[in-house]
C-alpha positions in Angstrom: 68.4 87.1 69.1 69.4 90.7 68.8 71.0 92.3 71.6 70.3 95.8 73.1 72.8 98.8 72.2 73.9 98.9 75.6 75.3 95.5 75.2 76.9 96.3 71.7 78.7 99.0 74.0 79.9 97.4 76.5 80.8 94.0 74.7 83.5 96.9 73.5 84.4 98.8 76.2 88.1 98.0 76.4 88.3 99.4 72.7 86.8 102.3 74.2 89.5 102.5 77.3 92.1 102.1 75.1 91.2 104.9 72.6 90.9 107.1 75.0 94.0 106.1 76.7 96.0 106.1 73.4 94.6 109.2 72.3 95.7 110.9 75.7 99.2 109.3 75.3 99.4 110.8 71.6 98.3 113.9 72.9 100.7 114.2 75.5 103.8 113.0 73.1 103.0 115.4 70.7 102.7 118.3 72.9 106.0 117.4 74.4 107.6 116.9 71.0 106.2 120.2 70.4 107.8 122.3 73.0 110.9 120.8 72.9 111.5 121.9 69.3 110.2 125.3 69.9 111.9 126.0 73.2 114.6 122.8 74.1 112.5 122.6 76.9 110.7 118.9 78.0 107.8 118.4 80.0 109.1 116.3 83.0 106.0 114.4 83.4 105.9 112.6 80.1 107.3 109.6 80.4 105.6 109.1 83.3 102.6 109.6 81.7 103.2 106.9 78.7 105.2 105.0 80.3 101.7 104.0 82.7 99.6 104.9 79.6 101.4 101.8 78.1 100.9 99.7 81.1 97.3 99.9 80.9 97.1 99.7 77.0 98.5 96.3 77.6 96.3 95.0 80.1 92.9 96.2 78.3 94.3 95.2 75.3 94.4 91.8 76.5 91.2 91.6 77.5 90.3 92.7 74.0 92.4 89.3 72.9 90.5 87.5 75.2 87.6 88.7 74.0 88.5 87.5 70.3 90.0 84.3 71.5 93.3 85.5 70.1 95.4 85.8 73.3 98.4 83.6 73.5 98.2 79.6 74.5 100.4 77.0 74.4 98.5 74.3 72.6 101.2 71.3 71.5 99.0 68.7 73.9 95.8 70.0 73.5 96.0 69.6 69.7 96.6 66.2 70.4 93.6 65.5 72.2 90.3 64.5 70.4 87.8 67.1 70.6 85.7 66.1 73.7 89.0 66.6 75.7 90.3 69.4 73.6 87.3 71.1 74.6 87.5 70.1 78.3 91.4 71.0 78.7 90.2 74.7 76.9 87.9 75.3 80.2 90.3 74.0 82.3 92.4 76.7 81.0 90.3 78.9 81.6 89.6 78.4 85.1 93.1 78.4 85.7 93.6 81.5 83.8 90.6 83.5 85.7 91.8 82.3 88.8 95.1 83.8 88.3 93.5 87.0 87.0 91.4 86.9 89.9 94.4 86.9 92.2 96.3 89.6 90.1 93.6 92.0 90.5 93.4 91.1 94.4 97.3 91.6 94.9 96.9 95.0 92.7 93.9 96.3 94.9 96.2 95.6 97.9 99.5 97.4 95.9 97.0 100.2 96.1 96.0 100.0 99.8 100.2 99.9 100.3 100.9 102.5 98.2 97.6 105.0 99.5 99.0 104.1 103.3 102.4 104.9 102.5 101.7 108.3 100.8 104.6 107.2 97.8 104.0 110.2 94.5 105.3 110.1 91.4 108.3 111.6 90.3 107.2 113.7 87.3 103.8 115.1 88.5 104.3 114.2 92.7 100.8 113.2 92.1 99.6 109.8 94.6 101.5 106.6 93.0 97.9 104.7 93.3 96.3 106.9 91.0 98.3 104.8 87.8 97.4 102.1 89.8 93.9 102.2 89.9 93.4 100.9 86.3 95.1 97.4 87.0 92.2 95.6 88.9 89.4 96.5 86.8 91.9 95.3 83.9 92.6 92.3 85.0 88.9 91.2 86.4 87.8 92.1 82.0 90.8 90.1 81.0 89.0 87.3 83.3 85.5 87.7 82.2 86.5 88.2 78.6 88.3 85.2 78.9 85.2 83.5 79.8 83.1 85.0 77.1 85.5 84.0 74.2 85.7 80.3 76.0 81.8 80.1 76.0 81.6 82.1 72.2 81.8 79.1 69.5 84.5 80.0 67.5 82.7 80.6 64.1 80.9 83.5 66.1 84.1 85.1 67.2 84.0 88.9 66.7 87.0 90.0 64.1 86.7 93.3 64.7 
């Protein structure tokens, strides 16, 4: 069964977020780099800027994990197990693992209300805190559903790249 392009590009949109967001963070390094050799000057807002860029590289790259089945687990018991039970402790797993996602995103979206209500800015830019914020939930709900899609993938079908 062949899939439609659309499906090819969104089966790989966190590669996409995190291009774009590396590619930003490069940018940004380089220009600051930049004029501080030339003029021993720094942008102020720069490690503000990578230090979130990072942030959110980290979350959509672990949905990319998930995605691949290559995220981190503890399996010492599970190996154990025959593979009937293996296979049922992997979804159990999982469920716990999207709940907790699940609630992440939830306490994120209300960090966001807290920080919106409270008017907080950045130092660097003074820009609204929320707006670095406002990656996290979406993050966290694709770490959950890619979770779920490399449970349900059968691991010789597992995408390498």
């Amino acid at each position: 069964m062949t899939r439609s392009p659309l499906f090819k590009h969104l089966d790989r949109l966190e590669e996409y977020i995190c291009s774009a967001i590396f590619l930003v963070m490069t940018l940004v390094g380089f220009a600051n780099v930049l004029v501080r050799y030339l003029t021993n000057f720094s942008f102020a807002a720069t490690q503000e800027i990578l230090l979130n860029g990072f942030l959110l590289l980290t979350v959509f790259g672990a949905a990319i994990a998930a995605r691949r089945s290559q995220h981190l687990a503890v399996t010492l018991f599970s190996d154990l197990l025959p593979a009937p039970a293996r296979r049922s402790m992997e979804w159990v797993a999982t469920v716990l693992g999207v709940i907790l996602l699940l609630l992440s995103a939830y306490y994120c979206m209300e960090m966001i209300g807290n920080q919106r209500a409270s008017g907080i800015t950045s130092p660097g830019l003074q820009v609204p805190s929320w707006y670095y914020s406002l990656g996290l939930p979406l993050g966290f709900v694709m770490i959950a559903l890619r979770l779920v899609q490399g449970t349900l993938t059968p691991r010789n079908e597992v995408p390498d790249v």
